[in-house]
KERONU-626152 format. One record per residue (C-alpha): x, y, z; residue in three letters. Coordinates in steps of 0.001 Angstrom, whole numbers, padded with zeros to 6 digits, always signed. Example, Ala and Ser with C-alpha at 12.3 -4.5 7.8 and 13.67 -1.06 7.14 Angstrom:
! residues 2
+012300-004500+007800ALA
+013670-001060+007140SER
//
This chain:
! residues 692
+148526+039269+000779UNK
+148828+042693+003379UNK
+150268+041277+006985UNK
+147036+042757+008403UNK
+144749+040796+006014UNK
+146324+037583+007470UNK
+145561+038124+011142UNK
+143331+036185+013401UNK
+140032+037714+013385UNK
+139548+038628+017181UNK
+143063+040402+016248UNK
+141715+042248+013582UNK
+138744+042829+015979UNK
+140533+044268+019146UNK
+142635+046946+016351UNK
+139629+047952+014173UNK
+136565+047748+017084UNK
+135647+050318+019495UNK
+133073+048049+021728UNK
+134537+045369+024083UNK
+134797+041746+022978UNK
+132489+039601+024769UNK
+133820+037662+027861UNK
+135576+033962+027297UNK
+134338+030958+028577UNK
+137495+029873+029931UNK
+137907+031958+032407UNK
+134410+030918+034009UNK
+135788+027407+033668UNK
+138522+028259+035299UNK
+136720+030315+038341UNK
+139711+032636+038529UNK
+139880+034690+042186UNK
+141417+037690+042814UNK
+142825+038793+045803UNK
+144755+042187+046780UNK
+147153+042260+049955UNK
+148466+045229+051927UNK
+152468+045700+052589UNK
+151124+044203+055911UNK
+149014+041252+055182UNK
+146283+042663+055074UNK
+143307+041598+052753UNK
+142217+044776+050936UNK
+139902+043554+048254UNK
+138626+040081+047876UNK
+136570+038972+044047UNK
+133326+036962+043952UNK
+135378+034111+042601UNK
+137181+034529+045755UNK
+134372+033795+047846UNK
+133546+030683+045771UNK
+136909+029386+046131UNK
+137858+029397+049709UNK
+134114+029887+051145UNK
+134578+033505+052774UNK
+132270+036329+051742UNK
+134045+039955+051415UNK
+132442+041119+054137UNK
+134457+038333+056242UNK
+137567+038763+054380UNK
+138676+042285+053792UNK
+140298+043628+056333UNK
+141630+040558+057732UNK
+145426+039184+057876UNK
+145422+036731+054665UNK
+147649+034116+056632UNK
+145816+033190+059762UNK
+142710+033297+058106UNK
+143596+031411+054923UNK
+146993+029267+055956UNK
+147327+026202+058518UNK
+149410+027137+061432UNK
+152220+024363+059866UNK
+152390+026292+056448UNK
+152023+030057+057727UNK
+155733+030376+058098UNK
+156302+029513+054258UNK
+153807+031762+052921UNK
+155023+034457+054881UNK
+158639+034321+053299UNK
+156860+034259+049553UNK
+154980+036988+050696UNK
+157898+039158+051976UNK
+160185+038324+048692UNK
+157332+039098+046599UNK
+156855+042550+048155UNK
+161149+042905+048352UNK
+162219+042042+045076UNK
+159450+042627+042984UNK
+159346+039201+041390UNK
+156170+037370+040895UNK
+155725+033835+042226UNK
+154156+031149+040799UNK
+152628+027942+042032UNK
+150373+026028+044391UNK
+149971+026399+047405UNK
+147503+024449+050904UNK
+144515+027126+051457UNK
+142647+026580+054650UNK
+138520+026739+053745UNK
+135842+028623+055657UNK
+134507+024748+056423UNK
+137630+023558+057593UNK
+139230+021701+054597UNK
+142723+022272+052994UNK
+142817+022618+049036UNK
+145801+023009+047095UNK
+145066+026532+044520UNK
+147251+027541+041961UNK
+148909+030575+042689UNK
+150279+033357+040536UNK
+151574+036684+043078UNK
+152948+039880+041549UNK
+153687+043344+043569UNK
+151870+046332+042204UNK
+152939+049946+043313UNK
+149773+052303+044569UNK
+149676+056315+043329UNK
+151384+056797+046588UNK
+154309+054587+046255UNK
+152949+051947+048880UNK
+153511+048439+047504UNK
+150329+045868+047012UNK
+150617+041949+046444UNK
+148165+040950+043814UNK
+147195+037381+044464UNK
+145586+035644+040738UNK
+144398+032085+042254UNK
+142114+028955+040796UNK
+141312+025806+042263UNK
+144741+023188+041055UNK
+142609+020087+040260UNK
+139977+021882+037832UNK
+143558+024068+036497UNK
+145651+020256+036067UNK
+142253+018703+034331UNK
+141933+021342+032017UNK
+146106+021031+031567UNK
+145470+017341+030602UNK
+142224+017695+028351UNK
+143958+020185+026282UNK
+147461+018145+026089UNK
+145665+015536+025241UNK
+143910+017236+022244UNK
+146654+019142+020713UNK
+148283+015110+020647UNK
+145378+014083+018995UNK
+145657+016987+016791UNK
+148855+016626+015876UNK
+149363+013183+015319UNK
+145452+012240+013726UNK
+145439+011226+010495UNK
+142166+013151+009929UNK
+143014+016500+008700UNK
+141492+018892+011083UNK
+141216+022965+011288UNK
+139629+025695+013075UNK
+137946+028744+011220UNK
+136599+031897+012075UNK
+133215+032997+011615UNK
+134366+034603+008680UNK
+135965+031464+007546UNK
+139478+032274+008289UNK
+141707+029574+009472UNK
+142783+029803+013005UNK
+144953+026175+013389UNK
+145389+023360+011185UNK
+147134+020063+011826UNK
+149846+018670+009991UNK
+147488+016134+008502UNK
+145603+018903+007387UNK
+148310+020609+005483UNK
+150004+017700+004158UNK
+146126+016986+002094UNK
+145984+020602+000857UNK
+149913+021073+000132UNK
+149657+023973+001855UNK
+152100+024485+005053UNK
+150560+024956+008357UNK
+151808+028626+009068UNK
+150410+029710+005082UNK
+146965+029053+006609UNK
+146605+031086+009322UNK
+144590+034208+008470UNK
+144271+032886+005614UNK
+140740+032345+003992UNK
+139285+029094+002842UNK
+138549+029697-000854UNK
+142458+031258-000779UNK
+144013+027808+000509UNK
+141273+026294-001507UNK
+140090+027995-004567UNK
+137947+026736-007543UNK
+133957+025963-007987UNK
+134584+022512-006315UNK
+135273+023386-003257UNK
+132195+026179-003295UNK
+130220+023149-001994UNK
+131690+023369+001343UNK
+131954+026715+001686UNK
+128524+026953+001205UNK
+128246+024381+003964UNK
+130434+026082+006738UNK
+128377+028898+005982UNK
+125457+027107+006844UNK
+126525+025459+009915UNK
+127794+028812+011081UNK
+124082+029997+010427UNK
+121814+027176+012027UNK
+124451+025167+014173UNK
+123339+021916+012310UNK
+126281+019546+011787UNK
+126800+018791+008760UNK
+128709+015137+008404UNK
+130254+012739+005405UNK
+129889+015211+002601UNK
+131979+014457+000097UNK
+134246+016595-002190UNK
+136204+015769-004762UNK
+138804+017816-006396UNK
+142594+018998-007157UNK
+144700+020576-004132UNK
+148904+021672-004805UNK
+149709+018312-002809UNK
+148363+016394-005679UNK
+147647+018393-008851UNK
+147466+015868-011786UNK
+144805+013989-010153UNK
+141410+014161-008153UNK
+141452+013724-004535UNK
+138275+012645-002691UNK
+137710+013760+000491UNK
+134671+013161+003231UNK
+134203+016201+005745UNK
+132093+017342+008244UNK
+131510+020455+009843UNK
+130498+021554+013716UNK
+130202+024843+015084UNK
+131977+026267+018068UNK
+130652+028027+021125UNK
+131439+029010+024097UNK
+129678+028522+027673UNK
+128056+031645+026877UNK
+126716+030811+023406UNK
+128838+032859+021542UNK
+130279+031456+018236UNK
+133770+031115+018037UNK
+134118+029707+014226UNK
+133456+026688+012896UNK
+135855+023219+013119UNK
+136248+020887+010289UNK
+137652+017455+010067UNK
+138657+015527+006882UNK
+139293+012080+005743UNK
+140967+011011+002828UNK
+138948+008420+001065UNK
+140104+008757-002621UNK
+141026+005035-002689UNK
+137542+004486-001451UNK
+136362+006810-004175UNK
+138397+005356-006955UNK
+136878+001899-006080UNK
+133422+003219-006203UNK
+133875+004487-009832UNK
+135679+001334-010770UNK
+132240-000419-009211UNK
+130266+001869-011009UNK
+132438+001670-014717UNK
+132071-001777-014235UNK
+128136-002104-013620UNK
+127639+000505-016454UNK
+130129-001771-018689UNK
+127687-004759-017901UNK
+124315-002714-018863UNK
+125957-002010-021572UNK
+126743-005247-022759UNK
+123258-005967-021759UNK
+121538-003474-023972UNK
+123857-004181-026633UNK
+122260-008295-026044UNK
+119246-006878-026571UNK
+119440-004451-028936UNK
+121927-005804-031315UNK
+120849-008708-033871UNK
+117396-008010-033482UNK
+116898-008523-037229UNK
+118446-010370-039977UNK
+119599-007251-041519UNK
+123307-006343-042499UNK
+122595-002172-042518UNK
+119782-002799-039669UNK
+122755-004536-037322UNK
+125448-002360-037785UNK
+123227+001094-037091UNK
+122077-001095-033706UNK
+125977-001032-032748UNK
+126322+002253-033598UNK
+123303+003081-031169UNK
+124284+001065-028317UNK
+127720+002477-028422UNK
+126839+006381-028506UNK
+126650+007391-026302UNK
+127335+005433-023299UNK
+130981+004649-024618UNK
+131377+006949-027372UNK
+130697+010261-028598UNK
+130932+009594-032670UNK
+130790+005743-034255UNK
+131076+004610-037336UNK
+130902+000841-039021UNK
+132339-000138-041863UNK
+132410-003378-043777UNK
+134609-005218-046524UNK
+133053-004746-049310UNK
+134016-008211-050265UNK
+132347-009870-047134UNK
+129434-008330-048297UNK
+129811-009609-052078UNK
+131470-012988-050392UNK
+134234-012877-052214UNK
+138328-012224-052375UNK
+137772-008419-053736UNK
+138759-006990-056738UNK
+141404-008527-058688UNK
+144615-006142-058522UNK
+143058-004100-055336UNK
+145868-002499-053660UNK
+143428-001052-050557UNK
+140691-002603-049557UNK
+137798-001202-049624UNK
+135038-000418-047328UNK
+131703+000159-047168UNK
+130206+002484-044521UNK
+126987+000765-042753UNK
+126190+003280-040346UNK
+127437+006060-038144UNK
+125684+008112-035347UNK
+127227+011099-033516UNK
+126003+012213-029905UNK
+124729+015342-030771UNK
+124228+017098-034373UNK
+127837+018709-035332UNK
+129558+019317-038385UNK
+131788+016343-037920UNK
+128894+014577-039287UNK
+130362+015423-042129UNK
+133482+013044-041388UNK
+131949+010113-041775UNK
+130802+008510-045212UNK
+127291+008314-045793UNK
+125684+004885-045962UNK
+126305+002979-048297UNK
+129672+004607-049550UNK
+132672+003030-050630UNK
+136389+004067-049004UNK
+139303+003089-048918UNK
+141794+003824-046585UNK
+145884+004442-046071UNK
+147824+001581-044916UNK
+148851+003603-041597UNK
+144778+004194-040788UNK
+143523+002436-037740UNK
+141076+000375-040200UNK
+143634-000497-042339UNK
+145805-002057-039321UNK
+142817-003625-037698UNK
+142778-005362-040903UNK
+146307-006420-041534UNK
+146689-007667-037743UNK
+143160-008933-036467UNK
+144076-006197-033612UNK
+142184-003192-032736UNK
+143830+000065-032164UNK
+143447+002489-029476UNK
+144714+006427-029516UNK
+144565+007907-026294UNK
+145754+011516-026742UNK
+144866+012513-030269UNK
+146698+015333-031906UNK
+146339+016962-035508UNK
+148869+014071-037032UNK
+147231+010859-035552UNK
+143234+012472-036106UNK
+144857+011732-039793UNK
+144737+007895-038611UNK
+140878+007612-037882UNK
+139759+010066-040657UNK
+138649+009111-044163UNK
+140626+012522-045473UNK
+142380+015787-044614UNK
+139045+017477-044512UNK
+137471+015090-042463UNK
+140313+015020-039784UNK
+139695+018988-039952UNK
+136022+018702-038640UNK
+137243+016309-036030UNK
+139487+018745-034467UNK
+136971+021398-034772UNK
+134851+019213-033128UNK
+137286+018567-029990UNK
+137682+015032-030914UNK
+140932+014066-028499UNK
+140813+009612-028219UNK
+139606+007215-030685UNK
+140190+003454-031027UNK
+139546+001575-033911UNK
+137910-002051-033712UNK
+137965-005373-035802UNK
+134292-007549-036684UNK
+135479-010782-036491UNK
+133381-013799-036880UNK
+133974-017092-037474UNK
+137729-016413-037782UNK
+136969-013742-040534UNK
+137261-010037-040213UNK
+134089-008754-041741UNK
+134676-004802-041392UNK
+135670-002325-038395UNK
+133990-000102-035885UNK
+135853+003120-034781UNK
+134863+005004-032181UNK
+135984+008861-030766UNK
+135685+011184-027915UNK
+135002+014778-028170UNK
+132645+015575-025446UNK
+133508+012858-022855UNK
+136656+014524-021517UNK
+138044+010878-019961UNK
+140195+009554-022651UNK
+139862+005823-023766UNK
+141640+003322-021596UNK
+142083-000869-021542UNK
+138907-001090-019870UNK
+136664+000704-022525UNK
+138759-000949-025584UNK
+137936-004394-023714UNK
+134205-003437-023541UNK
+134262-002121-027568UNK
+135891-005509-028383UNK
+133020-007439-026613UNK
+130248-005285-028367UNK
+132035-005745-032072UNK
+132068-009172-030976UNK
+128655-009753-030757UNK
+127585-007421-033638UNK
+130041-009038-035718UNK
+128210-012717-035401UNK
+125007-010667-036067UNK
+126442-008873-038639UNK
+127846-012397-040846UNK
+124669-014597-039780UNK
+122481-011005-041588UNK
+125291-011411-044533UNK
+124672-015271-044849UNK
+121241-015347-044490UNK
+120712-012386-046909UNK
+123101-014557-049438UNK
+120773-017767-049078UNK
+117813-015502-049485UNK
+118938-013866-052811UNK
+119534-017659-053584UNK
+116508-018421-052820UNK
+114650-015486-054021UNK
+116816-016501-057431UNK
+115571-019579-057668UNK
+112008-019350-057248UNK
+111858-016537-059106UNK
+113688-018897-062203UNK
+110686-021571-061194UNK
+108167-018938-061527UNK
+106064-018727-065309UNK
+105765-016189-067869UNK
+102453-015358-069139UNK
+101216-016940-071845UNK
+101381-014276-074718UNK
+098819-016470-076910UNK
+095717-016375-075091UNK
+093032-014384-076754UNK
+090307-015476-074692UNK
+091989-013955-071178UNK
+093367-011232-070047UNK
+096219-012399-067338UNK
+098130-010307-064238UNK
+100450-012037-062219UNK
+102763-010795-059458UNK
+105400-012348-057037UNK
+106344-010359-053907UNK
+108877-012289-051367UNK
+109295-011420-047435UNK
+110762-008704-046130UNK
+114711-009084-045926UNK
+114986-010859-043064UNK
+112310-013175-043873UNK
+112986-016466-046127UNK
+111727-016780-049436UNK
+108650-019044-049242UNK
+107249-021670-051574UNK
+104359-019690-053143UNK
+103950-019860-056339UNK
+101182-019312-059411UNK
+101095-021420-062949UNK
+098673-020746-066240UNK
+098842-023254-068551UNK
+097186-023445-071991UNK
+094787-025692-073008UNK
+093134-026166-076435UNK
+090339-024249-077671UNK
+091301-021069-076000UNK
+091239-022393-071932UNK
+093607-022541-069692UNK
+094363-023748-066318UNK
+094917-021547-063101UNK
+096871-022237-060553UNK
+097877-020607-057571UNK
+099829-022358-054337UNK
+101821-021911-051100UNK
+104035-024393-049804UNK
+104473-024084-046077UNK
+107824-023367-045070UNK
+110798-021366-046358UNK
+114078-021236-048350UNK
+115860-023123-051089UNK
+114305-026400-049848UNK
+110288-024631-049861UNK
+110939-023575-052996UNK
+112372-026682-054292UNK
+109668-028280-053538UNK
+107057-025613-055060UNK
+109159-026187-058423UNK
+108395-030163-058198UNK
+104543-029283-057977UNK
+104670-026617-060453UNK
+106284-029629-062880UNK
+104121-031807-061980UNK
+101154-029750-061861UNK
+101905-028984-065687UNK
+101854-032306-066227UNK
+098584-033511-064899UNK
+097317-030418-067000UNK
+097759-032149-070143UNK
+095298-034991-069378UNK
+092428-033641-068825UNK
+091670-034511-065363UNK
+089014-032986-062725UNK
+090037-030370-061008UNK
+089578-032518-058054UNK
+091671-035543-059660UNK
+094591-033640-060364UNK
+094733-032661-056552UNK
+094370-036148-055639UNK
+097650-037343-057783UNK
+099104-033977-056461UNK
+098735-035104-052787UNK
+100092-038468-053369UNK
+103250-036483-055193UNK
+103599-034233-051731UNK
+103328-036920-049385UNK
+106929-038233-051418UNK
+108552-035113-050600UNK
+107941-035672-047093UNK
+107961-033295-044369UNK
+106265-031020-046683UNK
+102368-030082-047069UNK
+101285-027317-049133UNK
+097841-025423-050110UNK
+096859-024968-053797UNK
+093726-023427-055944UNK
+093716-025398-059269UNK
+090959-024129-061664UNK
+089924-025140-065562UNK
+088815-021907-067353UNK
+086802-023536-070598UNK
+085357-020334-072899UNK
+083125-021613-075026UNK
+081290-023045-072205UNK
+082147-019707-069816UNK
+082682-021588-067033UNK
+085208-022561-064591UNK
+085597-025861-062837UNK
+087660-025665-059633UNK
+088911-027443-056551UNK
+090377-026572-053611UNK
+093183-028096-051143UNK
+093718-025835-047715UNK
+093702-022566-049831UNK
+091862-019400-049199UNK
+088627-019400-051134UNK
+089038-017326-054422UNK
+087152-014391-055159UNK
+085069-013329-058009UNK
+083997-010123-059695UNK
+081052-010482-061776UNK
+079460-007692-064003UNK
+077773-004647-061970UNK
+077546-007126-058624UNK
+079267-006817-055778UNK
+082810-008937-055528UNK
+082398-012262-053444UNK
+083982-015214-051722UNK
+083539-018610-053655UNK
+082060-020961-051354UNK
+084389-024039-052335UNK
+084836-027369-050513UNK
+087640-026242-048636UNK
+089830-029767-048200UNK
+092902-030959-046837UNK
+096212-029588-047588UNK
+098548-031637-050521UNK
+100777-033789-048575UNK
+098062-034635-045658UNK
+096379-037331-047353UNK
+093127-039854-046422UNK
+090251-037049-047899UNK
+088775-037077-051517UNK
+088780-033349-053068UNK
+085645-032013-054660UNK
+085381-029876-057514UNK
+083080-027238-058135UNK
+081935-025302-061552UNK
+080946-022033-061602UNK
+079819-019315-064357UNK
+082807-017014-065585UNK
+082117-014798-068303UNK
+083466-011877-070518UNK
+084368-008927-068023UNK
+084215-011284-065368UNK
+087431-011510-062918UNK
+088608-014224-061267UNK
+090884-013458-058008UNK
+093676-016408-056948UNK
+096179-015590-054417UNK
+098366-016474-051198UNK
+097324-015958-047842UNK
+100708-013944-047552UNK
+098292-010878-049220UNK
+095671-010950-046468UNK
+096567-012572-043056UNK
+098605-009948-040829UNK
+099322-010619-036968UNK
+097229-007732-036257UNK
+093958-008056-037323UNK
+091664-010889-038206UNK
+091693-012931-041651UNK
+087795-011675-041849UNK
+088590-008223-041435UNK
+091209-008537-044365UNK
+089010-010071-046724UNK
+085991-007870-046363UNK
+089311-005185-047383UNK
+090244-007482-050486UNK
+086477-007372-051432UNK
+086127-003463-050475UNK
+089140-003426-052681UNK
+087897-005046-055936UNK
+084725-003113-055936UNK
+085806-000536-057875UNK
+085489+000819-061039UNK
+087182-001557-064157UNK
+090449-001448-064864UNK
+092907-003635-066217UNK
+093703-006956-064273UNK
+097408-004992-064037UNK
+096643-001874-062650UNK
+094490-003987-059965UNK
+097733-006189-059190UNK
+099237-003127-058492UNK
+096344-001546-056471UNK
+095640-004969-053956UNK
+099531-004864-053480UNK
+099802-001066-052753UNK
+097174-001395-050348UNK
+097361-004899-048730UNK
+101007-005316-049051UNK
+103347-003547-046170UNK
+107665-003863-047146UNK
+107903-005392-043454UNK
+105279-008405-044154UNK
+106590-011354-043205UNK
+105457-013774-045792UNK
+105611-013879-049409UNK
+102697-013120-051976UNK
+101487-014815-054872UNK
+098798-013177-057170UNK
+097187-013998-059861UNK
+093787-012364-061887UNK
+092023-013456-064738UNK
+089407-012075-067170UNK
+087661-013053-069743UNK
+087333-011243-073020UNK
+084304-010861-075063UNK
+084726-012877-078087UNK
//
């Protein structure tokens, strides 16, 4: 920087102006008098300041002898002699002296007396004179603040209007690393460059303007003192006039508070750590899905902790077993991932579903060996390597700035089920102990999630297995009917229920129709439903009412205690073409008679099987060729959404339509009744005559 660049603006102002400055304050503080003395004594010209300092107007002053006027008869002989060596040897005196006022009172004035020389060579004594006790107040006010300058811990400065500094204290320079003489002249955004600081710039500016204060703002940023780390600072600005109004510059003063600052992030990590952990309660486990968990982790953590996820899980945890025989890797199978925003390093992760394996050195592949997860802070091209399925997927992750990553173990129930990794690209803060601990809480929690999804989804297929196995196959042999049957179970995270349907031929071409639900779910609901299906096939064979066989099935259920269930059972008998049927707790069947509209059958409803106490009641009614008869569960109509009325007038709508075969209207009720996410399972079963 040019010397003259660095000078104090009113410098810069007296060498490059051609109008006067304006006058300073401190001199009308200071009510300065001046006072000019002949070689004689003789008072020759006499200020207004003058007259306010020792009471005499210049009309009673000039021309008079300075020392009878303005000394006491004890001190004229001393002012006398400083008078005479001042006008002998040239040399100015300093100091106060006792004045005599016009109303009679003595007042001590500082003093400062040189000898000037007149165009004719007579000699002058120039008297400069202000009252001592305003001159030793001021002394102590302003060693008092260049003390409190000095030694404050606040930083403090002084800048021009055009934002030049004019002091600084030592506090001051030690914050901005910056001595106290490299300031001077120097501007702000020199000592302090960089968008940060533009903040307060934009602030003095301001104050400068409107003379508003402005107090506690706080900046944060990087200064030579300290330049590996942010610095918080709170400053305020005030501007500075004179008496007159004129504005001298603007002062600042600054606080450290960075360990203030630091504490208030830590806070603030640590409340967004705990809303995290609370949204990940919420959010994760919501269903009893393996895939549906582990994308809920992956959403919770990106991207309040993470910029890219991905979960991955043994593919023998999934199958429940000890993997492949001979398996030198495991293998896993990617879940889910989720990136921040849409990039190419997408492309990085496998797609759902996929099987991997990875290198023994991969942060997976050590989570799994030690049970520990594994945290990279500064990732280079090597260790990207490490968290990457490949070479070309560690390519797109440096492409897409990825620079920390950790890599997480599921564990539940003592068992590692899979691993979550997790990596920075946009976040510039690397991952530290706190975010690992917070990653480790949130795998935690998914991973319970994660193995109760993987058992329950085992016990369903079990389930699902099983009552399936219980389940009939048409009759092939029965001319006189034409049979559709269909079996839909809950949605995934639903158990298998106990519904279940049964035809069983009779002689002379009839057959019985059965369709039931036991209440309640699982291997035991379905247990039960095969009991009733055996015994139901038993009771067949005797030729019972439709109402009898209920009766012995009721007493059966009541045995199997605490189970009740609901049950159709109807006797189809051609050659009479008609149907005898009762009913216990089921939905009433529905019938589709030649060219007339589909209805309900009005049946004695009764009591569920297992309740006990009430007689059934069975009912015959006309079935003939082209005829349909409609059995099924309630899982096929009732929805939490609308009402059980509303969905049968639909399954009626439904089955007035033109024929078809009893399949293709399976397949039509079910398509249109039937939603993947129902809750309960469906049993369905149609029959129709045939024209002999």
């Amino acid at each position: 920087m040019r010397e003259a660049e660095r000078q104090p603006l009113d410098e810069d102002r007296v060498q490059g102006e051609a109008t006067a400055l304006g006058p300073s304050g401190l001199m009308d503080v200071l009510g300065v008098a001046a006072i000019l003395l002949e070689a004689d004594g003789r008072i020759d010209m006499w200020s207004p300041h003058a007259e306010e300092l020792f009471g005499y107007t210049a009309g009673e002053a000039v021309g008079q002898y300075a020392a009878p006027l303005l000394v006491r008869p004890e001190h004229r002989d001393e002012a006398m002699r400083l008078f005479a060596e001042v006008l002998e040897t040239g040399r100015s005196w300093s100091g106060a002296f006792p004045v005599r006022h016009k109303d009679g009172s003595t007042r001590l004035v500082e003093f400062r007396n040189v000898r000037l020389m007149g165009g004719g060579g007579d000699f002058y004594a120039l008297g400069i004179a202000t009252d001592r006790p305003v001159l030793r107040s001021l002394e102590r006010g302003l060693a008092l603040s260049l003390r409190l300058v000095s030694q404050s811990p606040i930083g403090l400065a002084v800048l021009d209007p055009e934002l030049r500094y004019l002091s600084v204290n030592p506090a001051l320079a030690k914050m901005h690393g910056v001595s106290e003489s490299d300031h001077i002249g120097r501007r702000f955004r020199e000592v302090l460059p960089g968008a940060r600081y533009r903040m307060a710039e934009d602030a003095m500016r301001q104050v400068l303007r409107t003379g508003t204060p402005v107090v506690d703002r706080y900046v944060v940023g990087r200064t030579p003192a300290d330049p590996g780390a942010d610095r918080a600072w709170s400053v305020s600005f005030f501007r500075l006039e004179d008496q007159n109004g004129h504005v001298l510059g603007v002062a600042t003063s600054v606080v450290d508070v960075t360990d203030r600052h630091r504490s208030a992030r830590e806070a603030e990590r640590a409340r967004r750590r705990l809303a995290v952990i609370a949204d990940g309660s919420a959010r994760i486990g919501t269903s009893l899905e393996v895939e549906g968990t582990a994308r809920e982790l992956a959403a919770v953590v990106v991207p309040e902790l993470a910029d890219f996820a991905a979960v991955d899980v043994l593919d023998s945890a999934l199958r429940d077993d000890g993997g492949e025989p001979g398996e030198d890797r495991p293998r896993f199978r990617s879940l889910a991932s989720r990136c921040a925003r849409p990039s190419e390093a997408a492309g990085a992760f496998a797609r759902a579903g996929h099987m991997v394996a990875y290198a023994p050195d991969h942060l997976a592949a050590q989570c799994l060996e030690t049970g520990r997860p594994g945290l990279i802070t500064h990732a280079d091209d090597r260790s990207l390597t490490r968290i990457a399925r490949d070479r070309d997927a560690a390519d797109l992750l440096a492409r897409a700035g990825v620079h920390t990553a950790m890599a997480v173990p599921l564990v539940a129930r003592d068992r590692i089920l899979g691993v979550v990794g997790l990596a920075r690209a946009d976040n510039p803060q690397p991952f530290d102990e706190d975010d690992l601990t917070l990653a480790c809480e949130l795998a935690s929690r998914a991973a319970v999630s994660i193995d109760n999804a993987r058992l329950h989804q085992q016990l369903r297929s079990t389930a699902e297995t099983l009552q399936r196995s219980l389940l009939p196959r048409l009759p092939a042999s029965l001319p006189r009917l034409e049979l559709a049957a269909r079996y839909c179970p809950a949605q995934a995270s639903s158990e298998v229920g106990g519904d279940w349907y049964d035809v069983i031929p009779l002689d002379g071409g009839g057959a019985v129709l059965v369709v039931g639900d036991v209440m309640g779910s699982g291997v035991p609901a379905a247990t039960t439903m095969g009991r009733l299906r055996t015994a139901t096939s038993t009771l067949a064979g005797l030729d019972l009412e439709p109402a009898q066989v209920l009766g012995h099935l009721d007493r059966i259920t009541r045995g199997l205690d605490p189970y009740i269930a609901t049950c159709v059972y109807a006797v189809y008998e051609p050659g009479r073409g008609v149907c005898r049927l009762a009913n216990a707790g089921h939905l009433p069947p529905v019938v589709v008679r030649a060219r007339k509209r589909p209805e309900l059958l009005e049946l004695p409803t009764g009591i569920p099987l297992g309740v006990g106490g009430v007689p059934f009641e069975s009912t015959t009614v006309g079935l003939g060729p082209g005829d349909r008869l409609v059995l099924y569960t309630d899982g096929l109509v009732e929805t939490r959404d609308r009402a059980i009325d509303e969905r049968l007038d639909d399954l009626l709508r439904l089955l007035d339509a033109p024929d078809e075969s009893v399949e293709e209207t399976c397949d039509r009720l079910l398509a249109a009744l039937r939603h993947p996410a129902d809750r309960d399972d469906v049993a369905l079963l149609i029959a129709r005559p045939r024209d002999p």
